[in-house]
C-alpha positions as CSV (number, residue, x, y, z in Angstrom):
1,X,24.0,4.4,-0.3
2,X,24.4,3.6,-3.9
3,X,25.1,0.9,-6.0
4,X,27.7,1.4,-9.0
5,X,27.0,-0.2,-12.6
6,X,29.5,-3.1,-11.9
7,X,27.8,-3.5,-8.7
8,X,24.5,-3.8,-10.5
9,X,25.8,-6.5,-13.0
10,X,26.8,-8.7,-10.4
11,X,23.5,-8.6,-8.7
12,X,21.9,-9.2,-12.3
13,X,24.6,-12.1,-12.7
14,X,22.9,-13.9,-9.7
15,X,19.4,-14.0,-11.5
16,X,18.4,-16.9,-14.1
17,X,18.3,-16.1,-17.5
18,X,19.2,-12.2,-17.6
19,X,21.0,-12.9,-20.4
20,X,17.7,-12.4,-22.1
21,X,15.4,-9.7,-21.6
22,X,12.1,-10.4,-20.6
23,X,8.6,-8.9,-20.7
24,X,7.9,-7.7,-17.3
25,X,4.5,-7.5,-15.8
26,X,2.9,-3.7,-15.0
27,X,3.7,-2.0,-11.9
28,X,1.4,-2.5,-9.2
29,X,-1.2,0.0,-8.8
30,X,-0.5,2.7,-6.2
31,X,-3.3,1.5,-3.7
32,X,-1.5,-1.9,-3.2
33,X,1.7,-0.9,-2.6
34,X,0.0,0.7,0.7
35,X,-2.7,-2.3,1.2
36,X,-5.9,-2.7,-0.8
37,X,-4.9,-3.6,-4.0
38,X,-8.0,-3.8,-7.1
39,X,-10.3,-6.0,-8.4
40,X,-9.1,-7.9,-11.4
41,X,-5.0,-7.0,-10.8
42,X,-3.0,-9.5,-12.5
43,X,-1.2,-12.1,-10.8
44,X,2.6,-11.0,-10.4
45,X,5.0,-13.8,-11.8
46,X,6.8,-15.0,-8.8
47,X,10.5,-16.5,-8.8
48,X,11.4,-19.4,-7.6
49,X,12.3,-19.8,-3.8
50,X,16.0,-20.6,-4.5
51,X,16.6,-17.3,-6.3
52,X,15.0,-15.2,-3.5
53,X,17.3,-17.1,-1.1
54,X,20.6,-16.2,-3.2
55,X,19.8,-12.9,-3.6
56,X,18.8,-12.7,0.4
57,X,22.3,-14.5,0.8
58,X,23.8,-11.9,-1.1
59,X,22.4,-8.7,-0.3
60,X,20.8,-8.9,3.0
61,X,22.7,-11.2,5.4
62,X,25.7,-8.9,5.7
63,X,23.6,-7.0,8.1
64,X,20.6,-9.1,9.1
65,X,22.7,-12.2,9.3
66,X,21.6,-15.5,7.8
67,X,18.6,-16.1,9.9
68,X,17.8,-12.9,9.9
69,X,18.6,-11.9,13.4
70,X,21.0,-8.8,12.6
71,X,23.7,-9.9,15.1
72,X,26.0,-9.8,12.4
73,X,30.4,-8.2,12.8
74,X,28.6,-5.4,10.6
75,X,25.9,-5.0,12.2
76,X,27.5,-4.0,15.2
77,X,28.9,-0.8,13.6
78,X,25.4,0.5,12.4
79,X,23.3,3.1,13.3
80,X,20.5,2.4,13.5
81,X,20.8,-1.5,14.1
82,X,19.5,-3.7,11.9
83,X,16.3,-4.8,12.3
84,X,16.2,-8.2,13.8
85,X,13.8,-10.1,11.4
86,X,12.8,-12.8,14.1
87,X,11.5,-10.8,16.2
88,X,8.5,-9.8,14.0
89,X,9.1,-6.2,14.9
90,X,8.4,-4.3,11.5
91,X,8.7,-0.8,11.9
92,X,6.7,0.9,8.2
93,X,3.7,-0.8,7.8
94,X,0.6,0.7,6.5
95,X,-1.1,-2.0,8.8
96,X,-2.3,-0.9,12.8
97,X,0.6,-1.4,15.8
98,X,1.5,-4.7,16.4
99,X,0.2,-5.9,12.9
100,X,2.3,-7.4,10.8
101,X,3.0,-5.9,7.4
102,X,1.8,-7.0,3.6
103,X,3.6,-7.8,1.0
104,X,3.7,-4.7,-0.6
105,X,4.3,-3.0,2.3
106,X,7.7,-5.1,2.1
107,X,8.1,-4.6,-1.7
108,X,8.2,-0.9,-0.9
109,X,10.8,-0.9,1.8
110,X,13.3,-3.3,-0.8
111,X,12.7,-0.9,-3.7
112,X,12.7,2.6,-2.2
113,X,15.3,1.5,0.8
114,X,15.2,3.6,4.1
115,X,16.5,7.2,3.7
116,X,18.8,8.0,6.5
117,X,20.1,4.2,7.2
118,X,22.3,1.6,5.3
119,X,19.7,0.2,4.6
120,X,20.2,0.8,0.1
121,X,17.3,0.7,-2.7
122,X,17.2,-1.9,-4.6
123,X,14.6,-0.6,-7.4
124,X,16.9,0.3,-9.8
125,X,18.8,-3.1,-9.7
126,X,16.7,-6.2,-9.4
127,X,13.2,-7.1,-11.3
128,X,10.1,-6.8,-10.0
129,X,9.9,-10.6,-9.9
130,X,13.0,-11.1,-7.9
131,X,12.2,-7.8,-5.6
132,X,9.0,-10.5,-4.6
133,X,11.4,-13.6,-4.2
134,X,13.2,-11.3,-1.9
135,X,10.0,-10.3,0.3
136,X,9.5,-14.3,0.8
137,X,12.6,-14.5,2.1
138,X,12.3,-11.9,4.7
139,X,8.7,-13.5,5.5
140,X,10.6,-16.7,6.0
141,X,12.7,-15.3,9.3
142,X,9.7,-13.8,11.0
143,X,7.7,-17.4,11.9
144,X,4.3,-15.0,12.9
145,X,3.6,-14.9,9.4
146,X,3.5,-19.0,9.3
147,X,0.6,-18.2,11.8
148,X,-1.1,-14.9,10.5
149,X,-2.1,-13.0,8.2
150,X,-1.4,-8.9,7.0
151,X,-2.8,-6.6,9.1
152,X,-5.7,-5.0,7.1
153,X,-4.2,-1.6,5.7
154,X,-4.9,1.8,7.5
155,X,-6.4,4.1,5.4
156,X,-4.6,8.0,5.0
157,X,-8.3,9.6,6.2
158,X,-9.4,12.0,4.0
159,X,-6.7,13.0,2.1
160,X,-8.0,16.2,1.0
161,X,-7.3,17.9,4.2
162,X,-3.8,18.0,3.1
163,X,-4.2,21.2,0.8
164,X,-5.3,23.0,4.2
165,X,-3.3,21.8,6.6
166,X,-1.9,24.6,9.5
167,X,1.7,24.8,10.8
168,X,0.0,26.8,13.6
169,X,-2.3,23.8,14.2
170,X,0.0,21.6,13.9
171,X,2.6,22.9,16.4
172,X,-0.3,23.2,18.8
173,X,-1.0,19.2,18.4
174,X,2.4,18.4,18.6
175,X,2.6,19.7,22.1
176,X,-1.1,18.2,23.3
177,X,0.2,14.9,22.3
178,X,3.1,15.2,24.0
179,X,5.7,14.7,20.9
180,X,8.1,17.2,22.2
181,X,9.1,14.5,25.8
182,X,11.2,12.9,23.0
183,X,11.5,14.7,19.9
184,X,12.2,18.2,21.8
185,X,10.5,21.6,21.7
186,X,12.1,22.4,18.5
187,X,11.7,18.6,17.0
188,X,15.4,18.4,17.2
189,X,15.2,15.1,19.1
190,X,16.3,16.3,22.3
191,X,13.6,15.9,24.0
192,X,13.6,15.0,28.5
193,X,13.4,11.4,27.7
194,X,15.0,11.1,24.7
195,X,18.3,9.8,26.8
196,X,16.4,7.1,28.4
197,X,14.7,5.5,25.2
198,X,15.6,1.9,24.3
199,X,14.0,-0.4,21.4
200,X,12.4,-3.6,22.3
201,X,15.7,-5.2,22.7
202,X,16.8,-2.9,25.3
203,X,19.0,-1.2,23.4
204,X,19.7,2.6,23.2
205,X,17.7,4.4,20.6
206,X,17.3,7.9,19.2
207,X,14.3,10.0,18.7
208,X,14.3,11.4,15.0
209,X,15.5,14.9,14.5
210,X,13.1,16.7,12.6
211,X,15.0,19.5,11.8
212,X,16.9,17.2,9.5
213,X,14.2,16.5,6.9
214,X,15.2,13.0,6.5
215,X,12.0,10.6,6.6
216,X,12.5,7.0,6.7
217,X,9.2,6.1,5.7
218,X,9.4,8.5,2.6
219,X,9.6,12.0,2.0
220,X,5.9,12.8,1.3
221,X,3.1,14.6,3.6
222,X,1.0,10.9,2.9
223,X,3.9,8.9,4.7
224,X,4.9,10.9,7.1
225,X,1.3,11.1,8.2
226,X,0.8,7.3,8.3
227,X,4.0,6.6,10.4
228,X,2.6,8.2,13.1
229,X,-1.0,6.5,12.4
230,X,0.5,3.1,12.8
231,X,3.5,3.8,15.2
232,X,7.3,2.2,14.6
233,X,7.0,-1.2,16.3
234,X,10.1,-2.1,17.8
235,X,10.5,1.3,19.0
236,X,8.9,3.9,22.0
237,X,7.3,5.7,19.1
238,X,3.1,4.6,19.5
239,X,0.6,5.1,17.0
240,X,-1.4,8.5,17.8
241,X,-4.6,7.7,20.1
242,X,-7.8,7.0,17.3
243,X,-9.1,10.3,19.0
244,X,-6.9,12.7,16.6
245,X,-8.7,13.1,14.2
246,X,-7.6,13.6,10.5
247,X,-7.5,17.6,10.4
248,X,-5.2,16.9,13.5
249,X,-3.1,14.3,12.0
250,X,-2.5,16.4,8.0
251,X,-1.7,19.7,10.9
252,X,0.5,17.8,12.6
253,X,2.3,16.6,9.3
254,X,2.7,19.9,7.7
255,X,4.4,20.8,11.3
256,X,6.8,18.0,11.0
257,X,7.7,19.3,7.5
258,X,8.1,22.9,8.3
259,X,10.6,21.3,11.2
260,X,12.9,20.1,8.0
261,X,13.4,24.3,6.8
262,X,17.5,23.7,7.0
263,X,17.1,20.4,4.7
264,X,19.0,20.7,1.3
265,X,17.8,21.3,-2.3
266,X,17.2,17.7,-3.2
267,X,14.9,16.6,-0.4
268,X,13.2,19.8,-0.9
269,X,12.4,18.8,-4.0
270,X,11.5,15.5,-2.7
271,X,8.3,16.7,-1.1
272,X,6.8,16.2,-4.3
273,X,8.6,12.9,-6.0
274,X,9.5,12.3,-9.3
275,X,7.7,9.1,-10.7
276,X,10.4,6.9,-10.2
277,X,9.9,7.3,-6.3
278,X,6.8,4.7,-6.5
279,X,6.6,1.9,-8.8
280,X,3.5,1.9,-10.0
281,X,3.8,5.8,-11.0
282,X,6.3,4.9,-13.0
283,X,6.1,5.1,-17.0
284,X,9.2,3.1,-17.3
285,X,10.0,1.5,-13.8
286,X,13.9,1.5,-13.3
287,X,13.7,-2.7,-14.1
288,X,12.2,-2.1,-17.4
289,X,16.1,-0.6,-18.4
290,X,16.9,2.5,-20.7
């Protein structure tokens, strides 16, 4: 889904003072947009709650409805569903099952959208500042966060056992750990039970088909291996049992790449992103303007 130039300005219009550029503060380092964050990272300037609730108002309740409950006319003609904010049920999270996600992890779902849903990016046309107004707002409709804190962030267990990672391997884990029941032998989400899955709600829900190559929680080998370390909450799809280890896990990604062979030219290229696809890789973040 994209968003025109005149659909840009009036987003812009509903932000104080964009009349008048303003210095924005550095992208976050990489590390905190999955959990972690550094020592010493600057504060982020935050906007005030009203703006965050105007631009929540604006952009979100069409499909998440006001209080956040996604009951909404539109809604109903979505698929998948929007996510039912209430209900806490948070689906890509670099925190463990049943945790509930950080900020970032939030940020990074607004500013990168979800590939493969109507659910748009907004990176390219609101600030940083207002991108963090909006998180609060979203925190605001799930009352567990009143209560708790962030789950602490999984980490992607060594990382260098991507370069060697096995299709072979990884289409022999893929049938030990039982993927295939739902996803099907070929990952084409056909699996025996994939008629019979429902979300937490109840309500009919489809296993992803691999052979598609379109990721929700991104396009690289690093998040397709943590969705299936922390599990879609909301969903059947559990976090893999802490007995697979990490060769098994970056096997088991390069599998559910190789799954995606029919998928066209750009997302091919999307297995290694261009800067823009993360903020704080970014040179010249999309907010900063030409």
């Amino acid at each position: 889904m994209s968003i025109s130039r005149s659909g840009a300005l009036v987003v812009l219009a509903l932000l104080p003072g964009c009349s008048k550029p303003a210095q924005q503060p550095a992208a976050a380092p990489v590390a905190a947009l999955f959990g972690g964050g550094e020592a010493g990272r600057p504060a982020p300037r935050v906007s005030p709650p009203a703006e965050g609730e105007r631009l929540f108002a604006a952009l979100c309740a069409s499909c998440h409805g006001a209080d956040g409950k996604g009951d909404t006319p539109l809604a109903a003609d979505l698929d998948p569903t929007p996510s039912d904010l209430t209900r806490c049920n948070f689906k890509l999270r670099s925190t463990p099952s049943g945790s509930l996600p950080t900020d970032d992890d939030l940020l990074r779902s607004l500013y990168v959208g979800l590939p493969g849903s109507a659910m748009p990016s907004f990176g390219d046309v609101l600030s940083l500042p207002a991108l963090r107004a909006l998180v609060l707002r979203v925190k605001a409709r799930c009352e567990r966060f009143a209560e708790e804190q962030a789950g602490e962030p999984l980490a992607v267990l060594d990382a260098t056992g991507a370069a060697g990672a096995s299709r072979e391997r990884g289409a022999a884990v893929y049938r030990r750990e039982g993927c295939a029941s739902c996803h099907g032998t070929d990952g084409a989400g056909d699996g025996p039970a994939s008629a019979k899955l429902k979300d937490s709600q109840g309500r009919p829900i489809r296993p992803r088909d691999h052979t598609r190559g379109v990721f929700r929680g991104g396009f690289r080998a690093a998040d397709i291996y943590r969705g299936f370390s922390t599990g879609l909450d909301g969903t059947p799809m559990p976090a893999l049992p802490e007995g697979v280890g990490a060769r098994d896990r970056w096997d088991l990604t390069r599998y559910i790449f190789s799954l995606g062979a029919r998928r066209s030219r750009l997302l091919r290229v999307m297995e290694q992103p261009p800067t823009w696809y993360e903020p704080a890789l970014s040179r010249r973040p999309p907010w900063h303007g030409k």
